[in-house]
C-alpha positions as CSV (number, residue, x, y, z in Angstrom):
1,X,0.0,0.0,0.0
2,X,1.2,3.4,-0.6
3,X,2.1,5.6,2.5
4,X,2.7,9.0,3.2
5,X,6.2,10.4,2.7
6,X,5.7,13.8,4.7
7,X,5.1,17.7,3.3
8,X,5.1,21.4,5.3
9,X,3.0,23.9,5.8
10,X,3.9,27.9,6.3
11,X,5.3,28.7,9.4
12,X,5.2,24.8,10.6
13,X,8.4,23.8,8.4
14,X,8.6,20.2,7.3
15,X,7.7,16.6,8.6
16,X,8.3,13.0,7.8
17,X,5.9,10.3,6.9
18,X,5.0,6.6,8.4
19,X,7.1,4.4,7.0
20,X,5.4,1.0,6.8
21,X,10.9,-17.5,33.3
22,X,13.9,-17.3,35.9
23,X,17.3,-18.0,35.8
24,X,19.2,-21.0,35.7
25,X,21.9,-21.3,38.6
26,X,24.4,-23.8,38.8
27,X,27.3,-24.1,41.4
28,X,29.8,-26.9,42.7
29,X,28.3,-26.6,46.4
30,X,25.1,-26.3,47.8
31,X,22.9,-23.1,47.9
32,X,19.1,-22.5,48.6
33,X,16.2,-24.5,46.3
34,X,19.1,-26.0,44.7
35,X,19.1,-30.0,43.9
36,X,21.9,-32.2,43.3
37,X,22.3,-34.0,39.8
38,X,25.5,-36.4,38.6
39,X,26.9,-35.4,35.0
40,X,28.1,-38.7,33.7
41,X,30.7,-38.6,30.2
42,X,29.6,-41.7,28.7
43,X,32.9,-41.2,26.6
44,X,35.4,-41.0,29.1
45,X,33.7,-42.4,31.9
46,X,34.3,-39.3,34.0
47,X,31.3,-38.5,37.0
48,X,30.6,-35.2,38.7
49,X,28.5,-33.5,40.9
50,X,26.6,-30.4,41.0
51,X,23.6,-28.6,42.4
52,X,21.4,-26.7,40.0
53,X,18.1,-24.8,40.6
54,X,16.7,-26.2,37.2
55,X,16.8,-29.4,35.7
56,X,19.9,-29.3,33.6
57,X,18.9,-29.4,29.9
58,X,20.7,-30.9,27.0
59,X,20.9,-29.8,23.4
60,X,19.6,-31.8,20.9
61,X,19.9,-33.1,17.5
62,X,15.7,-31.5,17.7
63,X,17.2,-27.5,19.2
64,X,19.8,-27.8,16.2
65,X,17.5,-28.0,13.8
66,X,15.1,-25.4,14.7
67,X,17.6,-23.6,15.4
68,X,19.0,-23.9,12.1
69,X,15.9,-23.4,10.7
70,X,15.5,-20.2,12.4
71,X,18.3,-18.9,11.3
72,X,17.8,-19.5,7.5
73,X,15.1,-17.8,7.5
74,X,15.6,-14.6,9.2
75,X,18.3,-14.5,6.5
76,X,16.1,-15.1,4.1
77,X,14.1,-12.6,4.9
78,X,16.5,-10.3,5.2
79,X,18.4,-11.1,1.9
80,X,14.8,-10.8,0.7
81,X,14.6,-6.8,2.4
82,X,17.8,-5.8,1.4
83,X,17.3,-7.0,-2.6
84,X,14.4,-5.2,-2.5
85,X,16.3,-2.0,-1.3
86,X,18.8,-1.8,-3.8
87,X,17.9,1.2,-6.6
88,X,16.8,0.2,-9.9
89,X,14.7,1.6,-12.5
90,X,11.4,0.5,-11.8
91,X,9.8,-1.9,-14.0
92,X,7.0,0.0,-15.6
93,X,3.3,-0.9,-14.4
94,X,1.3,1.8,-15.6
95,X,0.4,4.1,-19.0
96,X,-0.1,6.9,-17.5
97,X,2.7,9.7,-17.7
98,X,3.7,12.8,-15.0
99,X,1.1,15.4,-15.1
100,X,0.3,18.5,-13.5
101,X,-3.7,19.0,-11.9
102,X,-3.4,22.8,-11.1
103,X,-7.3,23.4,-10.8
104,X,-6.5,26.4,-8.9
105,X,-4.4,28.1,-11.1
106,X,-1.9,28.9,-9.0
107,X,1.2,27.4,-9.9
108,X,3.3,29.3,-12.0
109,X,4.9,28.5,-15.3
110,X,4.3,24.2,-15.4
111,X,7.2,24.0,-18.6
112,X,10.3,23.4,-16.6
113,X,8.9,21.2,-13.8
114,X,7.0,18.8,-16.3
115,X,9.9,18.4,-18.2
116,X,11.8,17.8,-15.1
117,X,9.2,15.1,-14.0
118,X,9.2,13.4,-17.3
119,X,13.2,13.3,-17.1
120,X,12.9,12.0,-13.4
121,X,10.2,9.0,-14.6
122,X,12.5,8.2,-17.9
123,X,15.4,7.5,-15.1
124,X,13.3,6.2,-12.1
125,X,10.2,4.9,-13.9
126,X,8.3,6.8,-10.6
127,X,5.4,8.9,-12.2
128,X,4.1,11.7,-10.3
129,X,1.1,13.6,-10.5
130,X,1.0,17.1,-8.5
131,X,-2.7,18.3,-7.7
132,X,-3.3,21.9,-6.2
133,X,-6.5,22.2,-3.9
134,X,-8.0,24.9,-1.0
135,X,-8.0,23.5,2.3
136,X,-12.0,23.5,2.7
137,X,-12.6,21.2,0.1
138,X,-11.0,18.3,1.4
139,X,-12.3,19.2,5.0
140,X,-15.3,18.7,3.2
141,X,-14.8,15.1,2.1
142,X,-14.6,14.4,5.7
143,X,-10.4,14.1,5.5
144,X,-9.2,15.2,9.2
145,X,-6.2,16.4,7.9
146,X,-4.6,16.7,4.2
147,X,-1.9,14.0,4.4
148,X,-5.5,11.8,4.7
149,X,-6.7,13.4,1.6
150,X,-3.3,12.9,0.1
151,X,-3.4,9.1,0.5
152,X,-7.0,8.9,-0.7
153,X,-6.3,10.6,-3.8
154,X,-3.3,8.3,-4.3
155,X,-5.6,5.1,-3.8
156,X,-8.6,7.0,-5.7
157,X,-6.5,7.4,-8.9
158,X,-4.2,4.3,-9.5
159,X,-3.8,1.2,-8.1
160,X,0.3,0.1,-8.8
161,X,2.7,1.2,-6.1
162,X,5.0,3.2,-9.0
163,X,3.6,7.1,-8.1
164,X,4.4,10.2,-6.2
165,X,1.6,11.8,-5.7
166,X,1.6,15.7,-4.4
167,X,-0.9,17.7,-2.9
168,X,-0.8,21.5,-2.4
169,X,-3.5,23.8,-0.6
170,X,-4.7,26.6,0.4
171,X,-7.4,28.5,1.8
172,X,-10.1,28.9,-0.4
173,X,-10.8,32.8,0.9
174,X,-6.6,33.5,-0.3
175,X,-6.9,31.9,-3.6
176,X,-7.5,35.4,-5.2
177,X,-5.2,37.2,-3.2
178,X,-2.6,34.8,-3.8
179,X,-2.9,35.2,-7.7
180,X,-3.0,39.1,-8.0
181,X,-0.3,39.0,-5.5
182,X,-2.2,40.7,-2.8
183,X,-0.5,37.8,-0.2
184,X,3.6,37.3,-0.8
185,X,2.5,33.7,1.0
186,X,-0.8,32.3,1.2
187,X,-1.1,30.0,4.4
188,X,-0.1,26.8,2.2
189,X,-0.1,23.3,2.9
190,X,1.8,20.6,0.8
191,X,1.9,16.4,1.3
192,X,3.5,13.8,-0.6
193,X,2.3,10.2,-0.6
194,X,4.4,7.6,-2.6
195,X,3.8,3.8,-3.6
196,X,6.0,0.8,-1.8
197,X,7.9,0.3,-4.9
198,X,9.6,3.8,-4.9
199,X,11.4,3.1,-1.3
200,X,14.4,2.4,-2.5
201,X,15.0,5.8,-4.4
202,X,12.7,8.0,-2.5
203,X,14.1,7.0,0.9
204,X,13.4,9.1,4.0
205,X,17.1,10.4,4.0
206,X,16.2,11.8,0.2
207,X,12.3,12.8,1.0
208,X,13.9,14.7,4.0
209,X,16.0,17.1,2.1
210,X,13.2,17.3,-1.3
211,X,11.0,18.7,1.3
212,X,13.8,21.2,3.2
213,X,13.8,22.4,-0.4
214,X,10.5,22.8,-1.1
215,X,9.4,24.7,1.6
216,X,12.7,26.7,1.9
217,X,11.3,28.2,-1.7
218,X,8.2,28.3,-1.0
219,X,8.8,30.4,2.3
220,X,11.2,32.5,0.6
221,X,8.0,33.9,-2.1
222,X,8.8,31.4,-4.9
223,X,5.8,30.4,-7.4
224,X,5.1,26.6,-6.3
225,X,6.1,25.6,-9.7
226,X,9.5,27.1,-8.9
227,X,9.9,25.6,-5.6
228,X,9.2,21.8,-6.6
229,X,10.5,22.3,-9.6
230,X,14.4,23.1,-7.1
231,X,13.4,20.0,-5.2
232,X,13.3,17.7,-8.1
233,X,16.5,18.9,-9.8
234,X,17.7,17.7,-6.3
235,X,15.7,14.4,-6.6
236,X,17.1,13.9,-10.3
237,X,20.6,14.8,-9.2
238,X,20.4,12.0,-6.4
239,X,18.9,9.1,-8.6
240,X,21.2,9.5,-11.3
241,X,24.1,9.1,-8.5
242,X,22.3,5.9,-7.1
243,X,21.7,4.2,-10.7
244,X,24.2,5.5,-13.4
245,X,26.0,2.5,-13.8
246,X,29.3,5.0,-14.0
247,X,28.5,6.5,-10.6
248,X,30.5,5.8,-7.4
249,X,27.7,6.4,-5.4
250,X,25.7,3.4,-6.8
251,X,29.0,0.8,-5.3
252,X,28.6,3.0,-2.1
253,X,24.6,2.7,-1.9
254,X,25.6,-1.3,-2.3
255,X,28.0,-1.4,0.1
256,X,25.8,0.2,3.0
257,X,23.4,-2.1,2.1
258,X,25.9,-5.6,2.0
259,X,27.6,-4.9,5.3
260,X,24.0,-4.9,7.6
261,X,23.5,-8.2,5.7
262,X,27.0,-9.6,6.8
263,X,26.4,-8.3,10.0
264,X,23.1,-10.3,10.1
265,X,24.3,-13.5,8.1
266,X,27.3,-13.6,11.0
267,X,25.1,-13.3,13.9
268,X,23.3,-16.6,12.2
269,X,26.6,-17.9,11.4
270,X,27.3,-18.1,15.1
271,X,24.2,-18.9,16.3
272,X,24.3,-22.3,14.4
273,X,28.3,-22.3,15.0
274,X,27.5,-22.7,19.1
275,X,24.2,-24.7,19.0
276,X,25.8,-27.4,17.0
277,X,29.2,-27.2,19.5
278,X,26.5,-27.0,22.6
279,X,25.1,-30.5,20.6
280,X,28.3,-32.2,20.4
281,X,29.4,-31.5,23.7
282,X,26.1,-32.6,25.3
283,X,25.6,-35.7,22.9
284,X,27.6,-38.0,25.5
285,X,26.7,-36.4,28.4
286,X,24.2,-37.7,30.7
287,X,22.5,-36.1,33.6
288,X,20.8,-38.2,36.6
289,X,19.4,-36.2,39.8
290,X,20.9,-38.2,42.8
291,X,20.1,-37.7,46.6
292,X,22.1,-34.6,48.1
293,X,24.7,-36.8,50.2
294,X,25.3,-39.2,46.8
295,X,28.7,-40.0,46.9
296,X,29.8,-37.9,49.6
297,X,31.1,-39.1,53.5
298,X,30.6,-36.7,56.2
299,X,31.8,-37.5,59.7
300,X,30.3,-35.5,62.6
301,X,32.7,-34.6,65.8
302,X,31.4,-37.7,67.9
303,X,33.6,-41.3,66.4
304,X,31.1,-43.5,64.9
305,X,29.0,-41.2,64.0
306,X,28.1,-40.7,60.2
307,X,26.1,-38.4,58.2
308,X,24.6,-39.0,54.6
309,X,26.0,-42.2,53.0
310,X,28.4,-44.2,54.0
311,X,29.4,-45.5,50.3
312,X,28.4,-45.8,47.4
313,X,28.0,-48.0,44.1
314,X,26.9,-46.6,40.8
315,X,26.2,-48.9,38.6
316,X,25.3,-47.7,34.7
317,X,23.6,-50.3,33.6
318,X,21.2,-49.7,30.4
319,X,20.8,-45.9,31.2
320,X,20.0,-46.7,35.2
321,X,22.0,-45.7,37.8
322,X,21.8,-48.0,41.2
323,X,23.0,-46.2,44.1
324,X,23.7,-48.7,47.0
325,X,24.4,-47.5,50.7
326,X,26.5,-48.5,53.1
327,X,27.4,-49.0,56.6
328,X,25.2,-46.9,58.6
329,X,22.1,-47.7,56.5
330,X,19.7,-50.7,56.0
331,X,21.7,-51.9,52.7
332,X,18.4,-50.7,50.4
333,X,19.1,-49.3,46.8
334,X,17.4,-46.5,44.7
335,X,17.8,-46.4,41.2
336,X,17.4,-43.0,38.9
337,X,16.6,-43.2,35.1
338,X,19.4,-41.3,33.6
339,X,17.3,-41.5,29.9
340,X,15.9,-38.3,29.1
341,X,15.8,-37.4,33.1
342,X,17.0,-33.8,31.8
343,X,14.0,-32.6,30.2
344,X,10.8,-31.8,32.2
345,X,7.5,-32.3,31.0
346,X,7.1,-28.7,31.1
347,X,9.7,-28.2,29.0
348,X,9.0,-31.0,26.5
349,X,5.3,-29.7,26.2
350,X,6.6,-26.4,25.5
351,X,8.7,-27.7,23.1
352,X,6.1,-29.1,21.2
353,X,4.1,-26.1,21.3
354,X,6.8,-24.2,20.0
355,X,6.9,-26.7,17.0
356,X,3.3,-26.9,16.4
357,X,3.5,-22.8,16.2
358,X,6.5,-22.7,13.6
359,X,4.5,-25.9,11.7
360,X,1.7,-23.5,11.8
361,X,3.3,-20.7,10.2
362,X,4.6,-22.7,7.3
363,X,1.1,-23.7,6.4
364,X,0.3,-20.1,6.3
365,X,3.0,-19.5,4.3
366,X,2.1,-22.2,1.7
367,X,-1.3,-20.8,1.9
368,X,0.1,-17.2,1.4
369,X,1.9,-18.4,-1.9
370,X,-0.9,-20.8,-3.0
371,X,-3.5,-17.4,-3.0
372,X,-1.4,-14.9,-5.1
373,X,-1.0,-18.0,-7.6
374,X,-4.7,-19.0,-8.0
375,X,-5.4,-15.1,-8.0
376,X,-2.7,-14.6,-10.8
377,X,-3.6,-17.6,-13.0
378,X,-7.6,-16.7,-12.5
379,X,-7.3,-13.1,-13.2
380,X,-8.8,-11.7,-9.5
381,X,-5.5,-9.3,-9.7
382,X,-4.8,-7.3,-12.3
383,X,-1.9,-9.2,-14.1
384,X,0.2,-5.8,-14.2
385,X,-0.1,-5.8,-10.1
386,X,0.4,-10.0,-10.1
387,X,3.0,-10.9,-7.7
388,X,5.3,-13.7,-9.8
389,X,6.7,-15.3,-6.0
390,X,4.0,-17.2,-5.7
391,X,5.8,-20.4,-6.6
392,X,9.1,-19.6,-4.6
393,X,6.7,-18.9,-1.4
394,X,5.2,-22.5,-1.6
395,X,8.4,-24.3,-1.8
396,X,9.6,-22.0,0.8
397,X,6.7,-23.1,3.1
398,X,6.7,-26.7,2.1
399,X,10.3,-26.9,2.8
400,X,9.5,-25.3,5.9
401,X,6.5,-27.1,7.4
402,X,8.0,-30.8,6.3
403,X,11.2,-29.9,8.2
404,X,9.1,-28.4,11.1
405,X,6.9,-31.7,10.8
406,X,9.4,-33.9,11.2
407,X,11.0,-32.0,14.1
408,X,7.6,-32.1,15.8
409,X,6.9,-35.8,15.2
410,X,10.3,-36.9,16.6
411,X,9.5,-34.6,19.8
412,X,6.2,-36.5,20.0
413,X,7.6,-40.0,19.9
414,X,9.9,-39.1,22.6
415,X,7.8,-37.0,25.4
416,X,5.6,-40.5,24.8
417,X,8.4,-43.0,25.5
418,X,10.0,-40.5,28.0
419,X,5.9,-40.6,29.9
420,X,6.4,-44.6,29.8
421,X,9.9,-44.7,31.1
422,X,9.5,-42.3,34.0
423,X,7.1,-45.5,35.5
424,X,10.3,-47.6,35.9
425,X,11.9,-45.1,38.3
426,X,11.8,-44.3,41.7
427,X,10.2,-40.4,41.7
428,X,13.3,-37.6,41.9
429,X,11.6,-36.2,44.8
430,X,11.5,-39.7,47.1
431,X,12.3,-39.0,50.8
432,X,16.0,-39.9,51.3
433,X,16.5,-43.0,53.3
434,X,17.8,-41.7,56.9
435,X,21.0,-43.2,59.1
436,X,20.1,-46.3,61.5
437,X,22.6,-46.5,64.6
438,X,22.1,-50.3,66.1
439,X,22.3,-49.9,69.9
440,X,22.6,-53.6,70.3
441,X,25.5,-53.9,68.2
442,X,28.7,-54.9,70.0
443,X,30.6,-53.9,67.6
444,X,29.2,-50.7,67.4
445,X,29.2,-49.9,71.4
446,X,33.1,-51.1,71.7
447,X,33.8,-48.1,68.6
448,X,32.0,-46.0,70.9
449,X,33.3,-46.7,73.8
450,X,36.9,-46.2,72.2
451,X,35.8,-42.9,70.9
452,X,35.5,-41.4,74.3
453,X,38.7,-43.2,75.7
């Protein structure tokens, strides 16, 4: 759709258009609402302990390809944007050529700024049209303000995104004034509305300083004619330095538009670079929560006496750790799944939301792609507005939603088996078995007694 690109008014200067959980702690000793997990190496065999406030979360093969995914097409998009910028000549969509609507009469001699125009649209292929208006007259076609009346007239009087359109008024009580040069300057208004096409010439940085020199002329007593026609020499001036195929500027334009686009493509570099370095080091890692004395002896100030477990066995056998205790317990054994014991269900339902969402978006995409096809081919657009991506934003969606599919499917299959396995293990938040002291133990009263000897 087109937009406005901004105007002046006398007095008021110029203006610009619109332009279309908590944190994760981890730490060698204990601290509060922490729980203590063993990180097992299934490749070197190396165990260690720490306490964490989350369950610790491992990346997988799943995370790297979303991620991945992610990633391409953010820079897709982005290539997309910054191809689009890049000046061209437009390719032509319309019959019509620049004309001048002066109903009011006002404008001065039309010769040198329709030739200028005509130059500007044989360069650009951006037709404008200028209209000239008093300010009650669009006031009364309901338009609150003239940048809506503007925009209306734009829409009202082609329908390609290849015009600058430009409206000028005044009050309709200083028309005659203003043309027997009673007023030096009538209490004018001026707006501009251009089509999405024309972005990448008529960019705000280039609107800006057309409209300084517009209103500077007109402010300073110039003929309207006079002032736009100063504002498009600057406008020709600037789009011959952005497409001339012999002009420095045009390598320059390129360049500022290549380096946000390197900028982007190495932020997704690096984001694939550490999720896929996150997934190798995790892919032989395994993570087990294990009571908080698990592997640790503790001996109070009193001989004999022991706190937490005594020793302990781990034994890794198909994914399960057994934890035996020792002396100072009633020899009983609890076993912790270490398959999939990392991921909540939380986190694995939220997982699968998030797939189901991006899935979601790729059907819209296809759907997207598949509607400016159908309207194309059947003739509901007008084939000089068609779109011709149609095609390239169904394969882009189908490529997208089968990899999201499969993604989602393989998330599905293993929060199911992960549901089933959980019944085969002792809940992570079973009471921990406390110390037994046998009274009637002789060998345990002689210790005793030789602790206080």
């Amino acid at each position: 759709m087109p937009h406005s690109s901004g105007g002046g008014s006398h007095g008021g200067g110029t203006h610009g258009g619109s332009r279309g959980g908590s944190s994760t702690r981890r730490s060698s000793r204990y601290f509060p609402g922490s729980r203590r997990y063993l990180r097992h190496n299934r490749l070197t065999g190396v165990d260690d302990y720490f306490y964490s406030n989350t369950a610790p979360q491992k990346t997988g093969k799943s995370i790297v390809v979303v991620v991945c995914v992610i990633a391409a097409f953010f820079l897709g998009m982005f290539g997309f944007g910054i191809s689009t910028a890049i000046p061209r000549k437009l390719n032509v969509k319309y019959t019509d050529s620049p004309a001048i609507h002066d109903d009011l009469g006002i404008f001065g001699n039309e010769d040198e700024l329709l030739a200028t125009l005509n130059e500007y649209q044989e360069l650009t292929g951006i037709c404008t049209d200028i209209y000239t208006t008093y300010h009650e007259y669009w006031l009364d076609q309901g338009h609150y303000s003239l940048e809506s009346f503007s925009y209306n007239t734009y829409t009202d009087s082609f329908s390609d995104e290849q015009h600058f359109v430009i409206v000028y008024s005044i009050p309709q009580d200083e028309i005659e004034d203003a043309l027997n040069g009673s007023i030096r300057i009538p209490d004018f208004e001026w707006e501009a509305t251009q089509g999405n096409e024309t972005d990448p010439i008529i960019t705000e940085e280039v609107f800006e300083k057309f409209a300084k020199i517009v209103q500077g002329e007109l402010e300073h007593d110039e003929k309207p004619a006079a002032a736009f026609e100063a504002g498009f020499e600057y406008a020709l001036e600037n789009a011959h330095a952005k497409l001339d195929s012999d002009s420095p500027m045009k390598y320059v334009n390129l360049f500022g538009l290549i380096v946000p686009m390197l900028i982007v493509g190495g932020i997704c570099f690096a984001m694939v670079f550490f999720v896929i370095k996150a997934y190798k080091r995790d892919k032989n890692i395994e993570y087990s929560e294990v009571p908080m004395d698990a592997g640790e002896t503790r001996s109070s100030n009193a001989p004999g006496m022991q706190e937490g477990i005594h020793a302990v066995t781990v034994n890794k056998d198909g994914g399960v750790v057994t934890i035996t205790k020792g002396s100072g317990y009633s020899g009983k054994s609890v076993s912790y799944d270490f398959n999939d014991s990392n991921v909540s269900k939380k986190a694995r339902i939220n997982g699968i939301l998030f797939m189901v969402m991006f899935t979601v978006i790729g059907l819209v995409i296809m759907a997207i792609g598949i509607g400016m096809t159908v309207a194309k081919e059947t003739g509901l657009i007008d084939p000089l507005e068609a779109d011709d991506s149609g095609p390239a934003i169904i394969f882009f969606g189908a490529v997208w939603t089968i990899v999201m599919l499969i993604v989602l499917i393989k998330a599905i299959v293993r929060y199911v088996k992960s549901q089933k396995d959980q019944d085969k293990t002792v809940p992570l938040t079973a009471e921990y078995p406390k110390a037994e002291y046998p009274d009637d133990d002789d060998d345990f009263k002689r210790k005793k007694r030789q602790g206080y000897e």
